[in-house]
C-alpha positions in Angstrom: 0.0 0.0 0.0 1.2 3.5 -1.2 2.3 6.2 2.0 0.4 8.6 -0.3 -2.7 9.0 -1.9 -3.1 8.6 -5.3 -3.0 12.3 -6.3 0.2 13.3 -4.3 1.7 10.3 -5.7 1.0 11.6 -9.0 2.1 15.4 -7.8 5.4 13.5 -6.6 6.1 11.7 -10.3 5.7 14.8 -12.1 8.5 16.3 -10.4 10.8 13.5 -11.3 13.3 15.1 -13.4 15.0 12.7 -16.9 18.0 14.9 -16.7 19.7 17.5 -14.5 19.2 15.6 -11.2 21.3 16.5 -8.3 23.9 14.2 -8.5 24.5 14.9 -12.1 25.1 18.9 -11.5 27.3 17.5 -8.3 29.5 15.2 -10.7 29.6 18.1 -13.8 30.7 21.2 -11.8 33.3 18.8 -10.2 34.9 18.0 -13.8 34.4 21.2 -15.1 36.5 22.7 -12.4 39.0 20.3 -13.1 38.8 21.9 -16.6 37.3 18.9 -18.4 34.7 20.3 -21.4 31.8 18.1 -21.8 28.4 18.2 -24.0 25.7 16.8 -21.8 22.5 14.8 -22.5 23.4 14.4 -26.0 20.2 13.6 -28.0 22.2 12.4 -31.4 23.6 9.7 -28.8 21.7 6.5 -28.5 20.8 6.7 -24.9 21.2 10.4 -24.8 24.0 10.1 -22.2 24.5 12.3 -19.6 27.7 13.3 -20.1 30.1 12.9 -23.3 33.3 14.1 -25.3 32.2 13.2 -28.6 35.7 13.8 -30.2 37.5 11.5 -28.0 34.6 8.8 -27.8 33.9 8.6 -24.4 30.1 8.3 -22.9 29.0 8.5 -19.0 25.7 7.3 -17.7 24.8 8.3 -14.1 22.3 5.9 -13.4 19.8 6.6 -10.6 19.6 3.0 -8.3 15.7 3.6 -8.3 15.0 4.1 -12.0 17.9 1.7 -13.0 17.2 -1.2 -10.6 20.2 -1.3 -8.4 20.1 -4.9 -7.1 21.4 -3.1 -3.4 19.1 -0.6 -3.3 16.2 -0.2 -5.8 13.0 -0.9 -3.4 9.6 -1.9 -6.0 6.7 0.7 -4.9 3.5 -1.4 -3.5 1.0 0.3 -5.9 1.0 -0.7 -9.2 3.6 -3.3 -8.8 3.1 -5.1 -12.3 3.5 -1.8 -13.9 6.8 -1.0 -12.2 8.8 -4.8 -12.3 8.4 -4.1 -15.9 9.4 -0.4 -16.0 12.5 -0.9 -14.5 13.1 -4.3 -16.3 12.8 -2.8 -19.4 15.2 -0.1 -18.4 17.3 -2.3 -17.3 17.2 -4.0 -20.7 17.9 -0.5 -22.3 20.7 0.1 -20.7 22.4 -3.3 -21.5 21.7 -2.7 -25.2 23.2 0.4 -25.0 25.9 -0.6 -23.6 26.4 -3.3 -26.2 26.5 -0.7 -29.3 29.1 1.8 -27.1 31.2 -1.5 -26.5 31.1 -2.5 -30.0 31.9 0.7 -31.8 35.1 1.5 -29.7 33.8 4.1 -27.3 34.4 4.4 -23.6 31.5 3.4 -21.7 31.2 4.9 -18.2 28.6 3.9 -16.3 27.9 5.1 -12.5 25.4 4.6 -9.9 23.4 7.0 -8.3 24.8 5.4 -4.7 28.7 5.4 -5.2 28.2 9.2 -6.2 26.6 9.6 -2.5 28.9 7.7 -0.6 32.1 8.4 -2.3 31.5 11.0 -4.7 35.5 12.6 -4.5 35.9 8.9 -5.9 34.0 8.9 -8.5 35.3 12.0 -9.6 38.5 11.3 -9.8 38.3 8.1 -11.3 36.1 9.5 -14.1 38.7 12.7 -14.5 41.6 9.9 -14.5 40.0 7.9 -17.1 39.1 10.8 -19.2 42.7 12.7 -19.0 44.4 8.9 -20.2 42.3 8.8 -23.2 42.8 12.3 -24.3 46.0 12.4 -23.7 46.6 9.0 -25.6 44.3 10.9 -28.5 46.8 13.7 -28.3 50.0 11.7 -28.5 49.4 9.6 -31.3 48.0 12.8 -33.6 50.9 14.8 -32.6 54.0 12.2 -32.9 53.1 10.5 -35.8 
């Protein structure tokens, strides 16, 4: 049974936003004051990532543990439960088949969740600056010396 009655739970949903979530603007003013230039939610994309450096390839998906069914923390809502076990399964789905077409054309695939970015969020930043920095420095390199 929902907490809520049916139209604050729909009140509550309509707030929900697809992009620009909290943790997103935490993680993107973090790497842009480390000086790394971005485009975010890139519609021409297939998934519309959240973050990506077209020229060097590389695509990062913050995944919310809710909407992407974290197997530690996504909790099913009692209402409507049908509805929502295939939501998130097909979500779920989604985000496997896009991660199969980033894997198979050669681009960087970073995905993160919604709960390493709360617990550990200096981290997360650093591994995604490190991982970035490597790549465009290895672009760099092999333009510049050969």
């Amino acid at each position: 049974m929902d907490r809520v009655n049916k139209e604050t739970r729909t009140q509550i949903m309509k707030k929900v936003k697809s992009t620009g979530s909290g943790i997103e603007e935490r993680i993107r003013k973090e790497l842009w004051k480390r000086g790394l230039r971005y485009r975010k939610n890139v519609k021409s994309l297939l998934g519309s990532p959240d973050l990506a450096f077209k020229n060097y390839k590389i695509v990062i998906f913050i995944d919310s543990c809710f909407w992407h069914g974290c197997n530690l923390h996504c909790r099913m809502p009692e209402s409507n439960k049908d509805y929502w076990i295939k939501k998130i399964s097909r979500n779920k789905e989604r985000d496997l088949e896009v991660s199969k077409y980033y894997n198979e054309n050669s681009w960087t695939l970073i995905r993160i969740w919604e709960h390493d970015v709360k617990n550990n969020i200096d981290e997360v930043i650093n591994k995604i600056s490190k991982d970035v920095v490597i790549i465009i420095l290895s672009e760099y390199s092999r333009f510049r010396w050969t």
